[in-house]
C-alpha positions as CSV (number, residue, x, y, z in Angstrom):
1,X,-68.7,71.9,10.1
2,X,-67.4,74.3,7.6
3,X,-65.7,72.7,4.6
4,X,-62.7,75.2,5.0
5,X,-62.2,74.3,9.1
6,X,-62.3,70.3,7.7
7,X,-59.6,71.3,5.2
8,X,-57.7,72.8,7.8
9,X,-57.9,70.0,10.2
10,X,-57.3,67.2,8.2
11,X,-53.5,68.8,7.3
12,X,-53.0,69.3,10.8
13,X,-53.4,65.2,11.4
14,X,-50.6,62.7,11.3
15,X,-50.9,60.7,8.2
16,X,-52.5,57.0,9.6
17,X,-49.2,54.5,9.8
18,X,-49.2,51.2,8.3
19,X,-50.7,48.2,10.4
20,X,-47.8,45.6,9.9
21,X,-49.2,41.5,9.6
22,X,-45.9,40.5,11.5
23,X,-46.2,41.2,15.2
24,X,-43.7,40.4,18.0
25,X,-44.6,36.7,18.1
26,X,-44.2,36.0,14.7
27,X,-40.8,38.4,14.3
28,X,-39.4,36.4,16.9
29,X,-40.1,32.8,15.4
30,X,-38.9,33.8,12.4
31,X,-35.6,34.7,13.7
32,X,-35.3,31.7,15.8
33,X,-36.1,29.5,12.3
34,X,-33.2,31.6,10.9
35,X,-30.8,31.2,13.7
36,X,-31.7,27.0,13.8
37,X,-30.7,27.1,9.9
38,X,-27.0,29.0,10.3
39,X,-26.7,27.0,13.2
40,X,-27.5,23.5,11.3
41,X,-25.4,25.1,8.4
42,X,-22.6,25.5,10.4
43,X,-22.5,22.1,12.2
44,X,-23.0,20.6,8.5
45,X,-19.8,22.4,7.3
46,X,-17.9,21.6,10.2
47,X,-18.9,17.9,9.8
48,X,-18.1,17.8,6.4
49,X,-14.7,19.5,7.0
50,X,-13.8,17.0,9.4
51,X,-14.7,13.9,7.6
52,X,-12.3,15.4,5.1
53,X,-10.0,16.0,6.9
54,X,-10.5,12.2,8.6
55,X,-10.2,10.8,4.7
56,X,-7.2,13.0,4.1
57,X,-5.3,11.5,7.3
58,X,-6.6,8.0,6.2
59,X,-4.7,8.1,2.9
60,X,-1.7,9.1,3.5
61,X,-1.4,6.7,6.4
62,X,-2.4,4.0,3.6
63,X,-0.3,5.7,0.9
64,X,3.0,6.0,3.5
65,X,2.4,2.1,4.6
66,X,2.1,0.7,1.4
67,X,4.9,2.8,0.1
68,X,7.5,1.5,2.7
69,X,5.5,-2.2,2.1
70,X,6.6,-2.1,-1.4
71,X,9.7,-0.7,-1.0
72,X,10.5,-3.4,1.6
73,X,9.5,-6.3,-0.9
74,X,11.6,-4.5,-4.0
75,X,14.4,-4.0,-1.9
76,X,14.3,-8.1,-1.1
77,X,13.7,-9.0,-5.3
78,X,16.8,-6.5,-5.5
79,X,18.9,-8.1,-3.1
80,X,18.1,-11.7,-4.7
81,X,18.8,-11.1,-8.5
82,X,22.5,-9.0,-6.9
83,X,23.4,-12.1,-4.6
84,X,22.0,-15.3,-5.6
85,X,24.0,-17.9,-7.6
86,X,24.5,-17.7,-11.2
87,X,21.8,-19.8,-13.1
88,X,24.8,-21.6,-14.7
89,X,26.3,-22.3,-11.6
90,X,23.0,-23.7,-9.9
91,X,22.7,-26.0,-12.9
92,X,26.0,-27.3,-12.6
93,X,24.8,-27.7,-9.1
94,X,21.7,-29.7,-9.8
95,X,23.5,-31.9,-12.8
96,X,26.1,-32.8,-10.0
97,X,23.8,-34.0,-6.8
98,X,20.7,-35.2,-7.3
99,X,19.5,-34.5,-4.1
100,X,20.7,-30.8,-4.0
101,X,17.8,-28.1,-3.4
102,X,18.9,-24.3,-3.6
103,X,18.5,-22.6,-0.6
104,X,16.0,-19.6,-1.5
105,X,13.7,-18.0,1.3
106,X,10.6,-16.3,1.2
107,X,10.0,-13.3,3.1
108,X,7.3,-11.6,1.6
109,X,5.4,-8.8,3.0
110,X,1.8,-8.1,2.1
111,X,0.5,-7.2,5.6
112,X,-0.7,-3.7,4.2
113,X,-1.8,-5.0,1.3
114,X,-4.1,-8.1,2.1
115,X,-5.2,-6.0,5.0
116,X,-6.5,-2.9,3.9
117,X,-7.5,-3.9,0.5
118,X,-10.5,-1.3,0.9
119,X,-8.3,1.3,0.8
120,X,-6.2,0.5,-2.1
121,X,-8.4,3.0,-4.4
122,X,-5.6,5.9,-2.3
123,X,-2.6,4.3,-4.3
124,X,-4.1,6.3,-7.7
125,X,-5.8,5.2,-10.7
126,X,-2.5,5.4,-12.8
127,X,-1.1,2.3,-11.4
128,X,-3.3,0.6,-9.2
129,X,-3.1,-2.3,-11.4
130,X,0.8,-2.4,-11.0
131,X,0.3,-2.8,-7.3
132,X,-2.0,-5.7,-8.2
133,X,0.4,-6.8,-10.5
134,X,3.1,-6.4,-8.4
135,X,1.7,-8.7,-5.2
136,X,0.2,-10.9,-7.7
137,X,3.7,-11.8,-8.9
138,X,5.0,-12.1,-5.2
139,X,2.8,-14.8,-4.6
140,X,3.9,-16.7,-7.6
141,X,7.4,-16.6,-6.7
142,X,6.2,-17.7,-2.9
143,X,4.5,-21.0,-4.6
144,X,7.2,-21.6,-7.0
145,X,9.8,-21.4,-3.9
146,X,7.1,-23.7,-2.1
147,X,7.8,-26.3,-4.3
148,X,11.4,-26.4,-4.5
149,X,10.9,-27.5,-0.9
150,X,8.0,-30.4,-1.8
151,X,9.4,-34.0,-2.2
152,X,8.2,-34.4,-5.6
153,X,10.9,-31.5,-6.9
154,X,13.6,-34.2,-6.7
155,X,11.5,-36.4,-8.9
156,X,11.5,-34.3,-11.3
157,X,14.6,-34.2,-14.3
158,X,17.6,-31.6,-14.0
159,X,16.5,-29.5,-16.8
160,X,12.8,-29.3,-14.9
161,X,14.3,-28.6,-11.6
162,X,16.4,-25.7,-13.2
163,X,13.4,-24.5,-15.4
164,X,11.9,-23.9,-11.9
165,X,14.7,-22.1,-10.7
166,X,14.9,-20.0,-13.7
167,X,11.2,-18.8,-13.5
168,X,11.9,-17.7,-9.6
169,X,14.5,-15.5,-11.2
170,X,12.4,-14.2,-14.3
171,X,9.3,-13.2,-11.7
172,X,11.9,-11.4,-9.1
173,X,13.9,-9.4,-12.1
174,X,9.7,-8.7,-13.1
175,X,8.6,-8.0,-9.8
176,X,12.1,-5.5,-9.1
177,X,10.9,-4.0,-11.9
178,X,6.9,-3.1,-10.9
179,X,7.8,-2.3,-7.9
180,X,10.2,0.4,-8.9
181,X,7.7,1.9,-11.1
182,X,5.3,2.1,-8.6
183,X,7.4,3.7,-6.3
184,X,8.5,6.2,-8.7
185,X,4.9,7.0,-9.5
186,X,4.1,7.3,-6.0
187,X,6.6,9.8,-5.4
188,X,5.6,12.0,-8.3
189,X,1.7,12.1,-7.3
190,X,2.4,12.7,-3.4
191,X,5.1,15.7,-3.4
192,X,3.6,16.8,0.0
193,X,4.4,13.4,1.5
194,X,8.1,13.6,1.1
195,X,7.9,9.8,0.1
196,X,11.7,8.0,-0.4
197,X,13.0,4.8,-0.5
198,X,14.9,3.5,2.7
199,X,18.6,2.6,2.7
200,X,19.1,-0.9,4.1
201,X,22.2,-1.7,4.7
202,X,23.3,-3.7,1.1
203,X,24.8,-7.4,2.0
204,X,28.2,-8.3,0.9
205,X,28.6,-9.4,-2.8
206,X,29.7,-12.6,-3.3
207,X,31.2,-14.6,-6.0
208,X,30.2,-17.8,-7.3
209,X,33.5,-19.4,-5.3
210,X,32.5,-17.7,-1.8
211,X,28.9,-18.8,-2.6
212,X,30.2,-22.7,-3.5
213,X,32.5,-22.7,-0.2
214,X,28.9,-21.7,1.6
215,X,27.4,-24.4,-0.2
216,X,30.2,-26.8,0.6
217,X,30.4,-25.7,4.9
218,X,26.6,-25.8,5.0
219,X,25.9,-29.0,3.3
220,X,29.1,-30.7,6.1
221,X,26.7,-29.2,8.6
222,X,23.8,-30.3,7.6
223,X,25.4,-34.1,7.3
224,X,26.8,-33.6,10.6
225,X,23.5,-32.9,11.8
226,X,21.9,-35.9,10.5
227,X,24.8,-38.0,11.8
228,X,24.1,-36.3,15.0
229,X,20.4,-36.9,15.0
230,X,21.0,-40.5,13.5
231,X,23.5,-41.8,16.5
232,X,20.8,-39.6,19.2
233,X,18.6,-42.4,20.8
């Protein structure tokens, strides 16, 4: 063939197309492997916003209970330095009968607390030691009221029996005071929460003459009683 008629051919040809290495089968693997990653991608970001969401719920249930179970107990250290008896006036007390025992209860609330100790990191690094401080003093006021109540306390001498007396006092004046800190500082770092302390209804004040006639009425009903039980068969 004439090397013009070749010439003339060969720009009359389609230029030869490239052979491409990826054929259906492989095209369509590599899109399933593509679609199986978003899809595992998705399902990991959906898992991880919910166990975020999960922790999120956790704490502020934690945060609201141990709020209102601190508030509870501050309220109670609040309501015991504002109504209980003068220290002079349980001394004169003591001095006078030496078989009289103040009448102090202990209702302390650490349900939260001794519960869900795992959570406790929630309540914030600031003051996490307050709230151990705080139940840590509860308890000491719960033993020393224990042992007004033992026999031995009546063994012991006035000014030890009122020493005892006057520690209760110092822990609830130190414990009132922890527990308002925390509770300030627990309202400051949760805004969103809305936290605030409950009003409980406040009991009436009484003076150390309405408290005495209490003393005088209960301790006639509590001989009364023994008189009762005494004559019963």
């Amino acid at each position: 063939m004439p090397y013009w008629l070749c010439t003339i051919l060969a720009c009359h040809l389609p230029p030869p197309q490239p052979t491409s290495w990826l054929g259906p089968p492989l095209v369509a693997a590599a899109l399933t492997v593509s679609a199986t990653i978003l899809l595992w991608l998705a399902k990991e970001w959906r898992s991880d916003l919910d166990e975020r969401k999960k922790r999120a719920e956790e704490k502020e249930k934690f945060v609201r209970a141990l709020y209102a179970e601190v508030d509870f107990n501050t309220h109670d250290m609040e309501a015991f330095i504002e109504l209980s008896a003068s220290l002079g006036e349980v001394t004169r007390k003591i001095k006078e009968k030496d078989d009289f025992i103040p009448h102090i209860t202990d209702q302390r609330h650490k349900d939260v607390y001794k519960s869900q100790i795992g959570l406790l990191h929630h309540a914030g690094d600031d003051y996490i030691a307050d709230v151990v401080t705080f139940y840590g003093v509860m308890e000491k006021i719960g033993t020393e009221i224990q042992g007004v109540y033992l026999s031995s306390y009546k063994t012991i001498s006035p000014e030890g029996r009122v020493s005892v007396i006057d520690d209760i006092v110092k822990f609830a004046f130190e414990c009132a005071g922890i527990g308002q800190s925390i509770l300030a500082e627990m309202e400051r770092s949760y805004p969103e929460y809305k936290l605030k302390r409950r009003k409980r209804r406040a009991a009436e004040v009484q003076s150390d003459a309405d408290l005495r006639t209490r003393m005088t009425d209960l301790e006639s009903d509590l001989n009364r009683a023994r008189s009762t039980h005494g004559e019963s068969p």
